[in-house]
Each structure stands twice: as C-alpha cells, then as structure tokens.
C-alpha positions in Angstrom: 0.0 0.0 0.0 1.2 3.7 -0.8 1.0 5.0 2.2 1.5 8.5 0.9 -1.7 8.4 -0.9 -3.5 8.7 2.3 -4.5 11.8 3.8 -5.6 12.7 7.0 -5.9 16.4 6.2 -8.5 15.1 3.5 -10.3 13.1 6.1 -10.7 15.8 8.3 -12.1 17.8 5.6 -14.7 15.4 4.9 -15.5 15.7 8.3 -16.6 18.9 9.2 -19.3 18.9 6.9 -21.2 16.7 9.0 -20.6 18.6 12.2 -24.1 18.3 13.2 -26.5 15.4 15.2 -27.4 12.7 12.9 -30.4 11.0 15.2 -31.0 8.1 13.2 -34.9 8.7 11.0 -34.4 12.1 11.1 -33.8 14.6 8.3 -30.5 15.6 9.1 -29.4 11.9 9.2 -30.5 12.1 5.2 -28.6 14.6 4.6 -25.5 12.8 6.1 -26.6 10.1 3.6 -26.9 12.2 0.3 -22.9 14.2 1.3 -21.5 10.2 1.6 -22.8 9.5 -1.6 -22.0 12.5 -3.2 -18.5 12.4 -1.9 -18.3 8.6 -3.3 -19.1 9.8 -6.7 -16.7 12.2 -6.3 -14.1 9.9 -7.4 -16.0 8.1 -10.0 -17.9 5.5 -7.9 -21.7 4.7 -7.8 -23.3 3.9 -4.8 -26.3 2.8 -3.8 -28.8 4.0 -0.6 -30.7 1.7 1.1 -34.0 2.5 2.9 -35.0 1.0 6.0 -37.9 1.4 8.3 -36.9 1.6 11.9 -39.0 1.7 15.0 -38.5 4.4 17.8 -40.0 6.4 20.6 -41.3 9.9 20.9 -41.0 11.0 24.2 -44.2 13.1 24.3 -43.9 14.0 28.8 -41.2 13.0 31.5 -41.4 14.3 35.4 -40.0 13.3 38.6 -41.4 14.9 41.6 -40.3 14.8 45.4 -44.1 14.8 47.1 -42.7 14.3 50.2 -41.4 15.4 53.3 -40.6 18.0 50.7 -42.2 18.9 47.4 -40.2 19.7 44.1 -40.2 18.7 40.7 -36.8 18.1 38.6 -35.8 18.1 35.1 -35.6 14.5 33.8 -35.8 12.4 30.7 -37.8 10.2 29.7 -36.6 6.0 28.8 -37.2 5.5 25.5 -39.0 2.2 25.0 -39.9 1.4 28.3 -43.7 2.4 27.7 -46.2 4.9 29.2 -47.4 5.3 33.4 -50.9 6.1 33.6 -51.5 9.7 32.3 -52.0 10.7 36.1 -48.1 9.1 36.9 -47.2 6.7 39.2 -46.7 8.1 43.0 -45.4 5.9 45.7 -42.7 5.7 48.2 -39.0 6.3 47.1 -35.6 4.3 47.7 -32.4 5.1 46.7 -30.8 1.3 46.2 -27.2 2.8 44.6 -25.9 -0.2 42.8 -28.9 -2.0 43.0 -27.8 -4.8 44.7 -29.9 -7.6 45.9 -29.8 -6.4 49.5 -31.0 -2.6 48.8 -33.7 -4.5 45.8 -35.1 -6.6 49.0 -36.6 -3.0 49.8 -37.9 -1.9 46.8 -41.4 -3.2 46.8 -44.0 -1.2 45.8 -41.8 1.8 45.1 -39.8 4.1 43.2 -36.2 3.3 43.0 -33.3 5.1 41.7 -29.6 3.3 40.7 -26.7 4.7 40.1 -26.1 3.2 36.7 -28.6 3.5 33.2 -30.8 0.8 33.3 -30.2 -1.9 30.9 -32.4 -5.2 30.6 -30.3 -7.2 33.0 -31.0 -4.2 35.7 -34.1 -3.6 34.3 -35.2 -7.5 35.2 -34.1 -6.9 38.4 -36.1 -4.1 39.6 -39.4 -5.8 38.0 -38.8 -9.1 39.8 -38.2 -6.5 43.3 -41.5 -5.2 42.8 -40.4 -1.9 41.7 -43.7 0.2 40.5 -40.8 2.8 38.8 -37.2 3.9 37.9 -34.8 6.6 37.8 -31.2 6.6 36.8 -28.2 9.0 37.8 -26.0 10.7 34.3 -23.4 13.3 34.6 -21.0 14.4 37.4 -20.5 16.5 40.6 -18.3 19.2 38.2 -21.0 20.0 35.2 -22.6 23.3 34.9 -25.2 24.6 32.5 -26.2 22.4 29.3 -23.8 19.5 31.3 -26.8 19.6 34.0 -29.5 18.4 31.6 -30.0 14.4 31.6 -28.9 12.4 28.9 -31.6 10.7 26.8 -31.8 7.2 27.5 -33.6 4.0 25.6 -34.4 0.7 27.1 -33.9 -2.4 24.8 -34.1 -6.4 24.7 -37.6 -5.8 27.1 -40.3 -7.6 25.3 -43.4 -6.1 27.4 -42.2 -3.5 29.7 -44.0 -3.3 33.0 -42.6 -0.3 35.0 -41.6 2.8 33.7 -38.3 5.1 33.9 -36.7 8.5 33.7 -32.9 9.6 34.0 -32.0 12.6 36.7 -28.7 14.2 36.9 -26.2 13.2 39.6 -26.8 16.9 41.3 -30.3 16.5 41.5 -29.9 12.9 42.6 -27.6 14.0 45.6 -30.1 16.7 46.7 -33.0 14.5 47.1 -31.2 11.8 48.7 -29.5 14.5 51.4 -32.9 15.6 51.8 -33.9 12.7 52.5 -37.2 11.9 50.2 -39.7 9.0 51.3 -42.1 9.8 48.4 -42.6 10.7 44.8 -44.2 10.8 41.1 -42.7 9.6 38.0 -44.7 10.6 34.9 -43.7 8.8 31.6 -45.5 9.1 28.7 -44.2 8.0 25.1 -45.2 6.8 21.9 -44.0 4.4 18.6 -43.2 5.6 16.1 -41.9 4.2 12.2 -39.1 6.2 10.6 -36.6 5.6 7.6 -33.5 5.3 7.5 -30.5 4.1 5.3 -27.1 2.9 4.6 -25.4 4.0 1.8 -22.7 1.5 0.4 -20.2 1.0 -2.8 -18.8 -2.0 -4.3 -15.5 -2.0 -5.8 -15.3 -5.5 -8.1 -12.3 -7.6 -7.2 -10.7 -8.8 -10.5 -9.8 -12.7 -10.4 -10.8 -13.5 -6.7 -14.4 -10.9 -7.4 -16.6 -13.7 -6.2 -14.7 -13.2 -2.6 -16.1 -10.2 -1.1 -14.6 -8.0 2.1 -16.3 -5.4 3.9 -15.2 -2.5 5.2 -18.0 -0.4 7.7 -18.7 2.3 9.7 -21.9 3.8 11.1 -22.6 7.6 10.3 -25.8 8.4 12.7 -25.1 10.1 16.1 -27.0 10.2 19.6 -29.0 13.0 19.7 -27.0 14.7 22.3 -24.2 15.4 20.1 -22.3 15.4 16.8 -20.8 12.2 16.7 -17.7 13.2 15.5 -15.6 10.2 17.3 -18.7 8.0 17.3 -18.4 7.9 14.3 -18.1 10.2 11.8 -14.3 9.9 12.0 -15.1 6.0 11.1 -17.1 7.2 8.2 -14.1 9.1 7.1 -12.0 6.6 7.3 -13.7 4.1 5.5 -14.2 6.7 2.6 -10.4 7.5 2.6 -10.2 3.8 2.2 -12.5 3.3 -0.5 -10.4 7.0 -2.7 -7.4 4.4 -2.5 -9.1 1.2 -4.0 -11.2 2.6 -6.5 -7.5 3.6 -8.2 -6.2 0.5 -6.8 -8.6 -2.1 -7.6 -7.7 -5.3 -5.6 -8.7 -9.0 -6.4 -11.4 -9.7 -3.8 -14.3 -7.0 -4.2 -14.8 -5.0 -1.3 -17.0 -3.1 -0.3 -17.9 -0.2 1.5 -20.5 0.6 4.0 -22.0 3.7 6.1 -24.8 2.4 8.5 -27.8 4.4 9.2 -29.2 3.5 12.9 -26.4 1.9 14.5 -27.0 4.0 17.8 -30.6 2.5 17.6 -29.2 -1.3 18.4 -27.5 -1.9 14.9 -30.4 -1.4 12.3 -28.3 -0.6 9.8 -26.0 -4.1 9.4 -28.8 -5.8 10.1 -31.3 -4.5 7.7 -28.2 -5.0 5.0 -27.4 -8.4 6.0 -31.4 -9.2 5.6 -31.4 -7.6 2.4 -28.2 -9.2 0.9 -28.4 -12.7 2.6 -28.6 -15.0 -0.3 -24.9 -13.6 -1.0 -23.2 -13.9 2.8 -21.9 -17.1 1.8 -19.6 -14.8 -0.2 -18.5 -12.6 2.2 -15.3 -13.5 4.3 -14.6 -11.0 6.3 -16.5 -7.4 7.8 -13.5 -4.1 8.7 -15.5 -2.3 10.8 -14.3 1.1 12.3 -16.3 2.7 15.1 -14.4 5.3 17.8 -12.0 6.9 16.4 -10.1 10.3 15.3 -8.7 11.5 18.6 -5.4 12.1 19.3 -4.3 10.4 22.6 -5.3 6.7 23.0 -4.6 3.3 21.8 -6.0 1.3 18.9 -7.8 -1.8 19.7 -9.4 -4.6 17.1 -11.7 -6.4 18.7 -12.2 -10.1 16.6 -15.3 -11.8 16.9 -13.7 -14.9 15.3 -11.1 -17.7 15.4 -8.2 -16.8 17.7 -5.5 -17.2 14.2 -7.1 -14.2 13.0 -5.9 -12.0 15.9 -2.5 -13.5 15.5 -2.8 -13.0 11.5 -3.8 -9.0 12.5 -1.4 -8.7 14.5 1.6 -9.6 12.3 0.1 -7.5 9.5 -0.2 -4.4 12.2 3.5 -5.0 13.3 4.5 -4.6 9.0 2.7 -1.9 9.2 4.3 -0.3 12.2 1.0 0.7 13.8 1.0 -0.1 17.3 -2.9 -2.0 18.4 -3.9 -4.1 21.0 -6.4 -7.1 20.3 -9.4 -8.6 21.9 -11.0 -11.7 21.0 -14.9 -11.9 22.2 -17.7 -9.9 20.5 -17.8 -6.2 19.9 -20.5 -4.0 20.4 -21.2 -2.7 17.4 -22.1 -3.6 13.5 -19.2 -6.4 13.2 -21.5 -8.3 15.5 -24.3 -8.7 13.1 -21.6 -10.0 10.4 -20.2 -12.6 12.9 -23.8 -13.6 13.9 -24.5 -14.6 10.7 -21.0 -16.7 10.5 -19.1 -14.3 9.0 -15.7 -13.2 10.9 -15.5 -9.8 11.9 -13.3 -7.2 13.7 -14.0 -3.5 15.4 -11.1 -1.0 15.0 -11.6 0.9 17.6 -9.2 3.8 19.9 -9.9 5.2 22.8 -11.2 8.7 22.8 -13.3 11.3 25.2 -17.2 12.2 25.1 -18.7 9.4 23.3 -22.8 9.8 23.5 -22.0 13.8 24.7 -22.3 16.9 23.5 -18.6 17.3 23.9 -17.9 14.5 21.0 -17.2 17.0 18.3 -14.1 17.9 15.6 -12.3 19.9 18.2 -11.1 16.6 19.8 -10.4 15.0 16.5 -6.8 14.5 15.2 -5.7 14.4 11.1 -2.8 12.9 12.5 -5.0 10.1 14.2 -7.1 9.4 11.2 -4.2 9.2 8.6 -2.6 6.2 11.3 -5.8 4.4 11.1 -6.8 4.5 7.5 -2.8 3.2 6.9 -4.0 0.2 9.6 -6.9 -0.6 8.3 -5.6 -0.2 4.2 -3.2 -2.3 5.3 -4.5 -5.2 6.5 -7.4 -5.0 3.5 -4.8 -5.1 1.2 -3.2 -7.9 2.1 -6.3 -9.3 2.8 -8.1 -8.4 -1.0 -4.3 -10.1 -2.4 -3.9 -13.3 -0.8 -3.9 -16.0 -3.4 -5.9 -18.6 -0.5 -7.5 -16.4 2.1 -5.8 -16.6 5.2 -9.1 -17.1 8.0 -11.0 -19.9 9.2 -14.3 -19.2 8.6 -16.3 -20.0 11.5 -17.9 -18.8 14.8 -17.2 -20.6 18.0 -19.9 -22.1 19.7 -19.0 -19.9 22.4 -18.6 -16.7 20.8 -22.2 -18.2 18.7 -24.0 -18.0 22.2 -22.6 -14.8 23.2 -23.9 -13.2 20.5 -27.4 -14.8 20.4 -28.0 -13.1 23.7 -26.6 -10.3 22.7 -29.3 -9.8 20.3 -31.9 -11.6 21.8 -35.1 -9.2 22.3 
C-alpha cells in the first residue's frame, strides 16, 4: 500500500461537513446520507442507498417529583422504550438502592427506585422481579454546569413487554434528594412508537480474479442525539471513505465493499437490515473491517475479533509490518461487526480510545488528522493484504462460544 496516498488532512475535511446530530430517521441523518454519496461519486464511484424502516419512541412528557417530606419537581428524561405510566403518573414511596444490589432490591417493593447506573435489561429485570412500580437513573457528574446539567436521553432495549416505567435525573439532582432525604414521589412517563426511515449508503468496488470473494469495510454515520458524533463515528465514516479513494485507483482482487450504517445508535439497524437484504450472498463474504471510535489524538487502537483466535495472531503480524501499534481482543464487539459474525461471517472492530462518546462534547475539536491518517494506513493495510492473498488466510467460523454470546446479545 502507498501509504502517501492517504491523507488525513483530507479526512478531516470530509468531516466537518457533517458537524451536526445525525439522530437516526431524522432529516439531518439524510442529509449525512446524500454528502456520503455524493463524496463517493466524487471519485467516480456509484453507490447505492438503502432505505430501511426503523421503530422508535417519541417521548411526548417525563417528570420526577419529590411529594414528600418535601415537594419539588426536577428536570428529567424520559426511557425510551420502556412504555407509558398512567396519564396521572405513578406516586409511591422512594428508595435510593445505589448499585442496586440484591440487598438494597429486597426493599424496593412497591416503590420508586433510583440506581446509580442506566438501566439496561439485566438491571431492568431486576427491579421488575423486586416489585419496583418505577425507575430513575443517575448521568453526569458532581463538576458539570449549564447544558452539562440536563439528563442524557436514555432508551431501554431487549424488554419484550415493559412493566414499569423510567426516567434519568442528573447526579446533582440525585444527591439533593437523597440529602434531603425523600420517602415519596411521582414519576410521569409518557411515550409513543413511532416508524421512521432510514438508510445505509454503500459501494462495491469489483475484485478482479478472486471478485466472487467479497470484504467489507464499515462504519456507522448516525449520532445520539446529544451530540455530533464526531468520534462515534463520523471519523469511522471518514475513514472508510479514505479507504475506499485508495481502491477505486487500486482495484484489488477480492471485491470489497464499502458501507455507512444508518441507525447503529438505535441497536444496529443498519447491518442488520443489509445483512437481511443481501443474505442470499453472505456465503460470499469473508470477512467485515468495521471502524467505530475513532479520530482522537491520545489513545490506543484496539481490534476487537469476533472470530477464530488465528485471525488475531494474522492482524497482528500484518499491524506490526505496518508499524502501527494496536492491541487485540477476541470476544464480540458492540457494534455492527457483531451482526456479520452472527451470521458466521468473521469480523473485527477497529476501535481507539477517545473522550465524550454519547455527549455533546464528541465534536471535531477533539479530532486528530494525525489520528485518522494512522488508522486508514492500519486498516488499508491489512485490507490489502487481505483483497491479495492468493488462498484467504481465516477460518471461517464462529465458536460455539462466541455463537451463544452473541445470540444473547441480540436476543429481544
């Protein structure tokens, strides 16, 4: 690979004209879609946008109240997913069970409990089997001041039927009314589903005498709506596209190709609407590149490998030719290489470590040319020796192990 060919400066570029939240179904999320595609044609390429229709929440009213010994209402936010109280709200007594560990849970009966932690579905089963009639959950820190002291948005998955209902506080808040002591409160929640569309936008570059072999290289380009995104993951996005300048002038012998997820942020919908749409041709693919975290300056690169432990070993000689220092973890990943390994295709994350992810702070300020360059060079790398071998190098197979892990990992 000419390493000279790739630019960081250019990836940066790229990047600040999407400096904006991409909340998956929205308009602005198009618009992401529509500057990929016209940056792919750019360089001579045609892709293709894939529409999708995703479910999500509209949170339509969220309150916490302290109703006693004191009164006070706080500024909250609502759980997406976790359904609707009665229009009225939900008022009982109050415990504050921290950790929510089984001794504090043995309290929570009939009442409205708040944890330190968001509530996921293991937590979430926990506080429905105490007899918890409501939720609350603690974001931020001690330090934050003005727009910091809103609550982040928060949505519950893998809950089937929710029973009990949930809103997030801030940790200032949350300290208040447990110094002041409250026995007693309201939650309101009330939400509805909704259908929206979204879409991936991808680009095949056709492999010459191995074309029937295909690689993919991926990266989702929505945000959280409390921020831009720009290490999760528009700087993956730009990678990716860097990647795909250099083949389309480099055309390799497997076809690769190239994919920007819509609604990864809403529990992978983008990867696993494309592996739905393309499955009678997985039995071609042999490997998924997927990039998500990345850009910033200080940090570490890490591929996570949802495959057989060779591969690690295989990546890790190609990262050492390569002179890019990385670190390797073999288990799943959580993010859009998972739905190519669930479906038996091997898979890695390219990931680094970086500041503000799912904040308002995760914006181009904190992202590096520098960073971006090493990373495309990484990734290139290894997809080039990868799209050369003359007998592809992986096993291609899923433990049982790993197979299990990642059935409950997606289990709804």
């Amino acid at each position: 690979m000419n390493f000279t060919e790739i630019s960081g400066k250019r990836q940066l570029a790229f990047m600040q004209d999407f400096d904006y939240i991409r909340e998956a179904g929205t308009e602005a999320e198009q618009r992401a879609a529509e500057r990929i595609a016209e940056e792919i044609r750019s360089f001579g390429l045609t892709p293709e946008t894939e529409e999708f229709t995703i479910d999500t929440y509209e949170i339509e009213e969220a309150g916490f109240a302290v109703t006693g010994p004191y009164q006070k209402e706080y500024t909250v936010s609502g759980y997406a997913g976790c359904g609707s109280t009665p229009e009225e709200g939900v008022e009982a007594p109050f415990l504050y069970a921290e950790n929510g560990d089984d001794i504090s849970l043995s309290y929570a009966a009939g009442k409205i409990v708040m944890v330190n932690a968001p509530v996921r579905a293991e937590m979430y089963k926990k506080l429905e089997q105490a007899g918890a009639v409501g939720f609350l959950s603690i974001s931020g820190t001690p330090i934050d001041s003005g727009e910091d002291l809103k609550p982040v948005s928060c949505t519950l998955r893998k809950v089937d039927q929710p029973t009990i209902q949930g809103v997030c506080i801030h940790c200032t808040d949350a300290a208040e009314i447990v110094e002041e002591g409250a026995s007693r409160a309201r939650l309101t929640v009330r939400q509805k589903k909704v259908a929206r569309t979204s879409r991936n936008v991808r680009v095949r570059i056709e492999g010459t005498d191995r074309a029937e072999e295909i690689l993919t290289l991926t990266a989702h380009f929505d945000s959280v709506p409390a921020g831009p995104g720009a290490y999760d993951n528009m700087a993956g996005g730009a990678i990716i596209m860097e990647l795909c300048r250099y083949f389309s002038a480099h055309r390799p012998r497997r076809t690769l190709e190239f994919i920007w997820f819509g609604a990864e942020e809403k529990g992978l919908k983008g990867s696993l609407a494309y592996v739905e749409a393309h499955r009678e041709e997985l039995k071609r693919h042999r490997f998924n590149m997927n990039v998500d975290l990345a850009g910033q300056l200080v940090g570490g690169n890490v591929m996570g490998v949802t495959g057989d432990a060779s591969i690690c070993q295989m990546l890790s000689w190609l990262a050492h030719e390569a002179g890019m220092g990385v670190s390797f973890r073999n288990n799943i990943w959580g993010s859009d290489s998972n739905t190519f390994a669930w479906n038996g295709i091997p898979a890695m994350t390219l990931n680094r470590d970086g500041f503000g992810m799912h904040t308002r702070h995760d914006t181009l300020a904190l992202i590096s040319p520098w960073s971006l360059e090493r990373s495309a060079r990484l990734l290139g790398y290894v997809a080039e020796h990868l799209s050369e071998a003359e007998v592809f190098p992986f096993v291609q197979k899923i433990s049982e192990e790993m197979m299990k892990d990642l059935d409950e990992y997606f289990k709804e």
